[in-house]
C-alpha positions in Angstrom: 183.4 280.0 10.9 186.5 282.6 10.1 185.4 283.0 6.4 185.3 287.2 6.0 189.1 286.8 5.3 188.5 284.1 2.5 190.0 284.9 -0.8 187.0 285.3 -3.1 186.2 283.7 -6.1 185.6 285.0 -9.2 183.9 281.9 -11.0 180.6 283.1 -9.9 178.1 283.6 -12.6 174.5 285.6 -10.8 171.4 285.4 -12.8 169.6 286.6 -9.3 166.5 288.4 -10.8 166.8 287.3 -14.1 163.7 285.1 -15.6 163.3 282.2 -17.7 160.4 281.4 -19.2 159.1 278.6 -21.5 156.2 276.7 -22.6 155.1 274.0 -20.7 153.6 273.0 -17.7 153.8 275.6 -15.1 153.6 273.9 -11.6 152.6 275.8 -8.2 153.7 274.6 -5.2 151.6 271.9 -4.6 153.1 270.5 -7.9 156.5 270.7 -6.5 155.5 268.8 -3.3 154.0 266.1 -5.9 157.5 265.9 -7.9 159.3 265.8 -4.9 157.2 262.9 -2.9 157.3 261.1 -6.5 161.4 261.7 -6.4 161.5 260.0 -2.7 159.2 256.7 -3.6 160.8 256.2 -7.6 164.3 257.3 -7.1 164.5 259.9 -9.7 165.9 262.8 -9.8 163.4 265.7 -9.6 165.2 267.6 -12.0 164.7 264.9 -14.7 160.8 265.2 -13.4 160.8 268.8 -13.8 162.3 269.4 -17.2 159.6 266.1 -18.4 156.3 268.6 -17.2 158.0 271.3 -18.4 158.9 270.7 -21.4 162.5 272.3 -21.3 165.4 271.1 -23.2 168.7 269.7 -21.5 170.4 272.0 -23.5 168.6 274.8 -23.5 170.8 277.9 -23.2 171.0 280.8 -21.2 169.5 283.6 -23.5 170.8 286.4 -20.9 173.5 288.1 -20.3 174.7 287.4 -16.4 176.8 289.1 -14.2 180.1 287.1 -13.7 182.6 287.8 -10.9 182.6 287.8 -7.0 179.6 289.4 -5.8 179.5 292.9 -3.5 180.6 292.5 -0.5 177.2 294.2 0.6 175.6 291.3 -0.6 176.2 289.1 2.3 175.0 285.9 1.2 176.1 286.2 -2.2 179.7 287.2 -0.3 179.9 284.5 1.6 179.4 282.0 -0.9 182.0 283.5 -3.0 184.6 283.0 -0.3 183.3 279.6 0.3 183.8 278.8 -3.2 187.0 280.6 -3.0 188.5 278.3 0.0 187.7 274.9 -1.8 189.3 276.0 -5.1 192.3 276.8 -2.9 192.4 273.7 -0.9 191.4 271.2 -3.8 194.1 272.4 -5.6 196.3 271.4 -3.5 195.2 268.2 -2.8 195.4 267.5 -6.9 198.6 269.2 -6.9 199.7 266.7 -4.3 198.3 264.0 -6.1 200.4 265.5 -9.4 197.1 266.5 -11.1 195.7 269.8 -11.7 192.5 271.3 -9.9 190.2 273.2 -12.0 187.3 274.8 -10.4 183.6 274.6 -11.1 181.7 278.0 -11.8 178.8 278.8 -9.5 175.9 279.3 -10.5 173.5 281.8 -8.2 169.5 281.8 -9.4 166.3 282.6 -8.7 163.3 279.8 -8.6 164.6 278.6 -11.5 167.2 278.7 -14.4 168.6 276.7 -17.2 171.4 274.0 -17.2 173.2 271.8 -19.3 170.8 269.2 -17.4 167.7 270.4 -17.9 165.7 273.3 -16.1 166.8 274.0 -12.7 164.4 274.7 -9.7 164.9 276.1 -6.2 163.0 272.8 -4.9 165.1 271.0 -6.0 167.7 272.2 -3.8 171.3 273.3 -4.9 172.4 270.8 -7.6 176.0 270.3 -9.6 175.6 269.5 -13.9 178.3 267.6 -14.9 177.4 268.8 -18.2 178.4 272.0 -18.0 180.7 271.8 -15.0 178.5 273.7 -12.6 177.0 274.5 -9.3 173.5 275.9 -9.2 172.2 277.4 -5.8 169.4 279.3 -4.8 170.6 281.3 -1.6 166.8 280.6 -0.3 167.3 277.3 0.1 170.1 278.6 3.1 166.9 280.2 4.8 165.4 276.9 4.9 168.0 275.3 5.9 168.0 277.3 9.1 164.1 277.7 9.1 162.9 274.1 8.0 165.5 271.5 8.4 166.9 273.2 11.8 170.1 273.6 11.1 171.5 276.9 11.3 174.6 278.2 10.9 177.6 280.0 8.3 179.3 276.1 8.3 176.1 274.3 7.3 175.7 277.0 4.8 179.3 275.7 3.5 178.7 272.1 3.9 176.2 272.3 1.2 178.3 274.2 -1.2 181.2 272.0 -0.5 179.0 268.5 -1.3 178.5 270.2 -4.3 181.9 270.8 -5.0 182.4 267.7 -4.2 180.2 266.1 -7.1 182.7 268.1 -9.8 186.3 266.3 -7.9 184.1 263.0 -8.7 183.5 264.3 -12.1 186.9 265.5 -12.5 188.5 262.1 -11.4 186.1 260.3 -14.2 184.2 258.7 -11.0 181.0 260.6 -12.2 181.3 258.7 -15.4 182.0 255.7 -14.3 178.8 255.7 -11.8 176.7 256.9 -14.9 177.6 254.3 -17.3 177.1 251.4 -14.4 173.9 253.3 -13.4 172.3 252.9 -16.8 172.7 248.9 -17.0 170.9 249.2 -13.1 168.4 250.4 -11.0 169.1 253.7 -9.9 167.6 254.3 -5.8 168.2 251.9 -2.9 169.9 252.3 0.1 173.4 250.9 -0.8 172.8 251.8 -4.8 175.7 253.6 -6.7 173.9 256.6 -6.6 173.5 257.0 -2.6 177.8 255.8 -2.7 177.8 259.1 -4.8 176.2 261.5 -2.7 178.5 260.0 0.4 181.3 260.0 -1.4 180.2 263.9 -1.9 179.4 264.3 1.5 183.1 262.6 2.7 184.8 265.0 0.0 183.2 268.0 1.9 185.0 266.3 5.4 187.9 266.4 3.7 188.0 270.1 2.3 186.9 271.4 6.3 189.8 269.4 7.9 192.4 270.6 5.2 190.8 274.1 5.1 190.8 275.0 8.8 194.8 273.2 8.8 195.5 275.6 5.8 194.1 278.8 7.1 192.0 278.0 10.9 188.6 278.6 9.0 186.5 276.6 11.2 185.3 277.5 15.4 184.2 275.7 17.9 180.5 273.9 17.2 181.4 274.4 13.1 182.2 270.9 12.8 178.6 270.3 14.8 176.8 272.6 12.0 178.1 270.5 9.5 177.4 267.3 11.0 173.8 268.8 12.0 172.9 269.4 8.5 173.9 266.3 6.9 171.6 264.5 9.1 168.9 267.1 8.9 168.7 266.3 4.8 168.9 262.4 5.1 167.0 260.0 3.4 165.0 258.5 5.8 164.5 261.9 7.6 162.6 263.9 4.9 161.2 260.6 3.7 159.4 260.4 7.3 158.9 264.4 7.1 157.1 263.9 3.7 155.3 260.9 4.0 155.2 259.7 7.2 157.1 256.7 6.8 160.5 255.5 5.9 161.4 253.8 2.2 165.0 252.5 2.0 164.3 251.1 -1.4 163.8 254.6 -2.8 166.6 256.5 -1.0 169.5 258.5 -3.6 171.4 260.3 -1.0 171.9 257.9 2.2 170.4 257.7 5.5 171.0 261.0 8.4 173.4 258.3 9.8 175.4 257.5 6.7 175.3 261.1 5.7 176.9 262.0 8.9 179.1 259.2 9.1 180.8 259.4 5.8 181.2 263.9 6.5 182.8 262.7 9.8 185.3 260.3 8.1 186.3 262.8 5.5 186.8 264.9 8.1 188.8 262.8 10.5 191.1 261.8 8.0 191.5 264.7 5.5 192.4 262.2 3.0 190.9 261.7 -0.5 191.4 258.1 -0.1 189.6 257.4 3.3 186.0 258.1 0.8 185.9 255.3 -1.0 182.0 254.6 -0.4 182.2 252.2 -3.6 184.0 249.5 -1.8 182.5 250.0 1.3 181.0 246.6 2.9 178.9 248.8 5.1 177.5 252.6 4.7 
């Protein structure tokens, strides 16, 4: 992936080495594996799970002053997320400004094990997440070592596929989708395999497909084997993959972000077509 020439952006916010503390429940690892096998059988989000034990407000603020601003360019990871973050501001905004709307970009948000949100208290297991609430990305750039280490699935474009899925939950908020899903989500059950909230996370995944293919026309960002990388990692964080990693088994009724298959299927379409449109998972007869 070309990215070192990447314009960077400047909508980073780095609380790297900064701590939060609270009362509450303080859970080791073992307790995270518990929250997280509880996520995959109920459906809910190990966030909400996590602020419940720990008894941390929604809206708790962030008492500390953080560094805003595109990281060093010594910091490497920290780097290259800026310029990833950098590339989809500048291709979403033209794909609103084509659409006669206006883009505006999400902050990101770079922690350590865990930090506060306009959602509750975030954790590195949890994986990077987006808050509507606040309009932000939250990553931990460890989870990017396990990417590589645990999930197999290397690689600078699998590093951007995840920071552009995120992305990809604020265009949903920004085109009132996100609302829409939440207020049909609350008269419903939430996990399942064709539920509203796995449409979501395709949908995210398909918006992703579409910023690579109208990135790389744009500027040639991507190599040969990128599009691989991308397509390795969606499968390596389906459903039914960590679901059989976990537990040993496979349960559909349970899933929140699609199948390896569905995840790599709906990145592929986004990609193929470049096109906003071609990722409507909600009216999809088949995932």
């Amino acid at each position: 992936m070309r990215w070192e020439d990447e314009r960077r952006s400047e909508n980073i916010e780095d609380r790297r080495g900064m701590s939060f503390g609270g009362p509450g429940i303080q859970l080791g690892g073992l307790g995270l594996v518990v929250v997280l096998v509880v996520s995959l059988f109920t459906g809910i989000d190990p966030s909400a799970l996590l602020g419940m034990l720990e008894g941390n407000a929604p809206t708790q603020q962030v008492q500390q002053q953080a560094p805003t601003g595109a990281p060093s360019a010594n910091d490497k990871q920290g780097d290259f997320v800026a310029a990833v973050l950098g590339s989809t501001e500048d291709t979403w905004g033209r794909i609103f400004a084509a659409h006669g709307g206006r883009y505006q970009p999400p902050r990101l948000v770079l922690f350590d094990n865990a930090t506060p949100s306009a959602c509750g208290m975030g954790q590195a297991a949890m994986g990077p997440f987006y808050c509507p609430g606040d309009r932000k990305v939250y990553i931990d750039l460890h989870f990017f070592r396990e990417l590589d280490q645990r999930f197999g699935a290397p690689g600078d474009f699998a590093r951007a596929y995840v920071v552009a899925h995120e992305v990809g939950h604020h265009v949903q908020n920004l085109t009132g989708t996100a609302e829409k899903v939440d207020r049909a989500m609350a008269r419903g059950p939430r996990g399942g395999a064709s539920s509203l909230q796995v449409r979501m996370e395709l949908q995210a995944d398909c918006y992703a497909g579409v910023w690579a293919r109208n990135a790389d026309q744009q500027r040639k960002l991507l190599e040969p084997g990128d599009v691989e990388e991308g397509l390795r990692a969606a499968a390596a964080i389906g459903d039914d993959t960590l679901q059989r990693q976990a537990l040993g088994r496979v349960a559909p009724e349970s899933w929140t972000h699609g199948s390896s298959a569905q995840r790599v299927r709906w990145f592929r379409t986004g990609y193929e077509s470049g096109r906003m449109e071609s990722c409507n998972t909600f009216s999809a007869a088949q995932l």
